[in-house]
PASEBA-1860 file (N, C-alpha, C; in nm, 3 decimals):
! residues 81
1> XXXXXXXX> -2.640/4.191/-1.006/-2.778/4.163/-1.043/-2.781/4.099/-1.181 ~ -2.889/4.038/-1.205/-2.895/3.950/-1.363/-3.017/3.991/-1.417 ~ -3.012/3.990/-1.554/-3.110/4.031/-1.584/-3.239/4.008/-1.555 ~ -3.314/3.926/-1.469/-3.400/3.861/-1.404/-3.388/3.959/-1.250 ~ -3.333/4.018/-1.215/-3.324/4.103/-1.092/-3.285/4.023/-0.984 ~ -3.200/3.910/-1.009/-3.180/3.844/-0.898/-2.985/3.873/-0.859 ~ -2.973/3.897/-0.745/-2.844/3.926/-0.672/-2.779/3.804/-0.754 ~ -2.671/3.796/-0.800/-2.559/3.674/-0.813/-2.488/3.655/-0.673
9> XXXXXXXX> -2.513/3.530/-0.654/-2.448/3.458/-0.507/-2.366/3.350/-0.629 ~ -2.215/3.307/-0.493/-2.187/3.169/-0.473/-2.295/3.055/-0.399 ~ -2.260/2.976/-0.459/-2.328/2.894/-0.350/-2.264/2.871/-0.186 ~ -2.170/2.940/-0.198/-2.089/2.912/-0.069/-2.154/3.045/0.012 ~ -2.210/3.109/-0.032/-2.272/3.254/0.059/-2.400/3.242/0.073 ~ -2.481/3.120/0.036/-2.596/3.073/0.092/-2.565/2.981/0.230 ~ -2.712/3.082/0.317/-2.679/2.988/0.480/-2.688/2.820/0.497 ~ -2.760/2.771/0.364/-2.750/2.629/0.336/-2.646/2.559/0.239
17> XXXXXXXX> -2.513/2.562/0.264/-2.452/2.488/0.199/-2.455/2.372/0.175 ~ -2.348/2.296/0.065/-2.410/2.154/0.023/-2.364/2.058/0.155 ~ -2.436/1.932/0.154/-2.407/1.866/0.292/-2.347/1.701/0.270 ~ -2.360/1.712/0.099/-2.300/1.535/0.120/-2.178/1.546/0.056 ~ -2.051/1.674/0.076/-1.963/1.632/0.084/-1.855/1.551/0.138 ~ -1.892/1.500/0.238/-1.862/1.430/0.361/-1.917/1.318/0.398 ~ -1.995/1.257/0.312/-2.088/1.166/0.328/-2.036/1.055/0.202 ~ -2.052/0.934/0.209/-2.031/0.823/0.133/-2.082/0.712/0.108
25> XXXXXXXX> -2.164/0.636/0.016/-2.285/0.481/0.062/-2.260/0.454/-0.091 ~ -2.210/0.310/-0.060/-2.240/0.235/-0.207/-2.260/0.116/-0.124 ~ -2.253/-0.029/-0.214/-2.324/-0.146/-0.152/-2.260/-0.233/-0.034 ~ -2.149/-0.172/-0.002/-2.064/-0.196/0.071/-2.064/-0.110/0.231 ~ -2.038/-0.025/0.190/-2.020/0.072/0.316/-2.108/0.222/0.295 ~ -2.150/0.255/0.448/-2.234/0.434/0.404/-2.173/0.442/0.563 ~ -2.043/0.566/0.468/-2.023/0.680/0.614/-2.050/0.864/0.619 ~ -2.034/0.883/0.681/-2.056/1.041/0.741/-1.927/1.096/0.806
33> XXXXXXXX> -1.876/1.222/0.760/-1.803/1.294/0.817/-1.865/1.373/0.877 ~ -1.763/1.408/1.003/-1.825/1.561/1.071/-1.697/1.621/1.111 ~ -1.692/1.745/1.118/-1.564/1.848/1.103/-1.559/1.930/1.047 ~ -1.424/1.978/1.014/-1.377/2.077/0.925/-1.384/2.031/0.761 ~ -1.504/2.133/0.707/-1.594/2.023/0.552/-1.488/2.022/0.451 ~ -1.385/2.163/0.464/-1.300/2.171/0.382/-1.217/2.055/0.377 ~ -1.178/2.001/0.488/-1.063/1.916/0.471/-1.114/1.745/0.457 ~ -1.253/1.767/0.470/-1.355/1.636/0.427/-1.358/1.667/0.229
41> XXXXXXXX> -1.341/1.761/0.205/-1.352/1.780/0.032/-1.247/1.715/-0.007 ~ -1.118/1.836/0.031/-1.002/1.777/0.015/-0.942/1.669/-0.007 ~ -0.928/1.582/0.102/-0.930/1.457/0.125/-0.952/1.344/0.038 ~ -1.095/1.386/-0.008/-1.237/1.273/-0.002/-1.256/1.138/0.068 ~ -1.239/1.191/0.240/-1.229/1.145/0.342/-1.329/1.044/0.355 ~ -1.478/1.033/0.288/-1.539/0.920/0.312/-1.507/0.856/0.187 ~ -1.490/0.866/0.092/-1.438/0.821/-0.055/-1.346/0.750/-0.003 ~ -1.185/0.780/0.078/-1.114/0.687/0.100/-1.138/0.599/0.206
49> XXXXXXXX> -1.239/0.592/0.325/-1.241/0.494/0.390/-1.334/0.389/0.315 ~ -1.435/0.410/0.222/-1.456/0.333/0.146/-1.411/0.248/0.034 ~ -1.288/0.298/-0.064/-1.210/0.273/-0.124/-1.093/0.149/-0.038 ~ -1.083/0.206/0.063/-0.987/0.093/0.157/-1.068/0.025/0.200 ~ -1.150/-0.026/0.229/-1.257/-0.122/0.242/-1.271/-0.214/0.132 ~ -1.320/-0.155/0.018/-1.295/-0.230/-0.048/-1.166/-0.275/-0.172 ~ -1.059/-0.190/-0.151/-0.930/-0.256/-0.223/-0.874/-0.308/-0.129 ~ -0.915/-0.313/0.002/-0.790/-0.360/0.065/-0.842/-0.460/0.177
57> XXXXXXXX> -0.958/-0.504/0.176/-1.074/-0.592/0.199/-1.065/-0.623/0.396 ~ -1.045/-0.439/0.433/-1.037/-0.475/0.586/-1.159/-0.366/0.586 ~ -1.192/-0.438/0.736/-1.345/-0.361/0.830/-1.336/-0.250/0.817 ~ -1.480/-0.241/0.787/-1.473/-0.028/0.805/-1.457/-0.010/0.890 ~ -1.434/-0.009/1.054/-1.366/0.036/1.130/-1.229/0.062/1.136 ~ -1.121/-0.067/1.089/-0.999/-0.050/1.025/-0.984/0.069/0.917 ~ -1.116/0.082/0.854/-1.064/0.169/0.736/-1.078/0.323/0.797 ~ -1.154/0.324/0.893/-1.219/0.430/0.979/-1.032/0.479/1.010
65> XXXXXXXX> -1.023/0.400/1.115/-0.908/0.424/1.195/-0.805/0.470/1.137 ~ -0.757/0.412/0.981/-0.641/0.418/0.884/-0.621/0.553/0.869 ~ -0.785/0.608/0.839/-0.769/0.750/0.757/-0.802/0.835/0.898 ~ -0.879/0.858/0.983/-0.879/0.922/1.044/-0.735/0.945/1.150 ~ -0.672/0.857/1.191/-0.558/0.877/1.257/-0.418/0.897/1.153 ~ -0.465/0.862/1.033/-0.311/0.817/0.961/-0.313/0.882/0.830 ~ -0.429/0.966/0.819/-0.421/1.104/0.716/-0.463/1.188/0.753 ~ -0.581/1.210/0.782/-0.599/1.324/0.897/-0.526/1.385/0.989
73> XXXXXXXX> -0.590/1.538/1.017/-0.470/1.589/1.109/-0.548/1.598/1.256 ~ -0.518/1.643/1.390/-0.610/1.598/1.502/-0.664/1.728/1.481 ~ -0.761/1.691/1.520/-0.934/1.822/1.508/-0.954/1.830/1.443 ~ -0.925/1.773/1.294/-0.995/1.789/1.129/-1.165/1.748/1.208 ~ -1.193/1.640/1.239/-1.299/1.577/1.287/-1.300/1.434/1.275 ~ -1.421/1.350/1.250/-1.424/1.215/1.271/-1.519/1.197/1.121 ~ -1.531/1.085/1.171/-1.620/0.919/1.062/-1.714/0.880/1.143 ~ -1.837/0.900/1.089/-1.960/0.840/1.204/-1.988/0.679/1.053
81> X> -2.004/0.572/1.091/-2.010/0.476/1.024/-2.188/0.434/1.035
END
């Protein structure tokens, strides 16, 4: 409790956790993860399909494909573009 009478929580023990960890949009590309969020943090699974997009100047689908098959593990989840 705090002096205000309020319980101390994580934010991780609220039923609304944060939701744009997994999520990515600058002027280039805006993607969405869905899966396992931990390994979307980890990662920074939409961070790098955006980053390869633009350092490495191939389609976000290519960049989709790179990271989801070629860092990812199978059932982490996907890239909604």
């Amino acid at each position: 409790m705090t002096a205000s009478n309020h319980m101390c929580r994580s934010i991780w023990s609220y039923p609304c956790t944060p939701t744009h960890t997994g999520t990515w949009a600058d002027k280039h590309v805006a993607v969405s993860g869905t899966g396992i969020g931990e390994e979307f943090i980890r990662g920074a699974t939409a961070h790098d399909v955006a980053a390869r997009r633009a350092y490495k100047g191939i389609s976000t689908k290519d960049a989709v494909c790179e990271v989801v098959h070629g860092v990812m593990r199978p059932g982490d989840g996907g890239v909604v573009e």
